[in-house]
N, C-alpha and C positions, 0 to 999 in steps of 0.2 A: 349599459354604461355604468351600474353599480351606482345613480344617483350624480358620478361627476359631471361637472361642467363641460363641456369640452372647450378648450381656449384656442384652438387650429386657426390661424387667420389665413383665408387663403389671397389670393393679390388682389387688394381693391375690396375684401368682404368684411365687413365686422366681424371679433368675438361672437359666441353664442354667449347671448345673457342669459344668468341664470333663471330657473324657471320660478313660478310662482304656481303654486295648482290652483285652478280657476276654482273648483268645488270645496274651498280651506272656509273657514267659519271662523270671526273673531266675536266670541264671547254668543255663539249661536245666531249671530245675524252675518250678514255679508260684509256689512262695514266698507264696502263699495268696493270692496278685492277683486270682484269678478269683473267689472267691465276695466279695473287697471290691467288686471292679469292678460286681459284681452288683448288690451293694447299694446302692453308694453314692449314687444317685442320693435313695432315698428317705431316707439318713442324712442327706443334702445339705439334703433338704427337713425334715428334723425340725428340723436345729438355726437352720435359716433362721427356722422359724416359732419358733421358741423365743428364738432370739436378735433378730431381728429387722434381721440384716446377712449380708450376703453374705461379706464380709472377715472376721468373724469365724465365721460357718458353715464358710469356709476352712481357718480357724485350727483351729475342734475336728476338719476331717477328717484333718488332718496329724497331730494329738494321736490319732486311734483308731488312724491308720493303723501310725505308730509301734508303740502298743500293739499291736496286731494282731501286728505284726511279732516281738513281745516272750514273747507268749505262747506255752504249748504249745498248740497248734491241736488234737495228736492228744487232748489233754481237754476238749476243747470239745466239745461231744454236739450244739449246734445253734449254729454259725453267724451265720447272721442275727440270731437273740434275740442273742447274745453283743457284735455291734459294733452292734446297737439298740442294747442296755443301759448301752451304752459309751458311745457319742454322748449319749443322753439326761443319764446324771450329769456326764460331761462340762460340759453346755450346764448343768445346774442349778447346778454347782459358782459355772459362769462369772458366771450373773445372782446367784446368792447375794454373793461376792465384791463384784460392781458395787456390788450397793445397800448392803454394809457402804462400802466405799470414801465414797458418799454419803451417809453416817450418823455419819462422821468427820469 
């Protein structure tokens, strides 16, 4: 595919998110890229199905990822559950917000 994304949605499927390569090195360490890269796919798809946009599923993954970044990692005992749990309030925060915004 020449590096592109592909954006195909088929009925009911998220975007393909773009990829992250699991084996990338910031500044010669990990910087915790490999267990996002890992995950991110099915973060991708939580906040897609929750949000119901692509552009904004985007939006929360640059918001964990940050986070991610933010946190001590070496307190994190699991990973995965920890940028789920992240993405998920995230995405709850976001649709709570929307519908006060609509209530105004």
């Amino acid at each position: 595919m020449n590096g592109q994304v592909g954006t195909f949605v088929a009925a009911g499927h998220p975007p393909t998110p773009p990829s992250i390569s699991p084996g990338a090195k910031i500044h010669g360490q990990d910087g915790g890229l490999s267990v996002f890269a890992s995950v991110r796919p099915r973060l991708f798809g939580i906040a897609y199905r929750m949000l119901g946009s692509a552009a904004e599923a985007e939006d929360v993954m640059q918001d964990v990822w940050l986070r991610w970044q933010s946190v001590n990692r070496s307190t994190v005992e699991n990973p995965p559950a920890y940028l789920t749990t992240t993405t998920t309030r995230l995405c709850i925060n976001l649709v709570q917000s929307a519908q006060t915004r609509h209530e105004t």
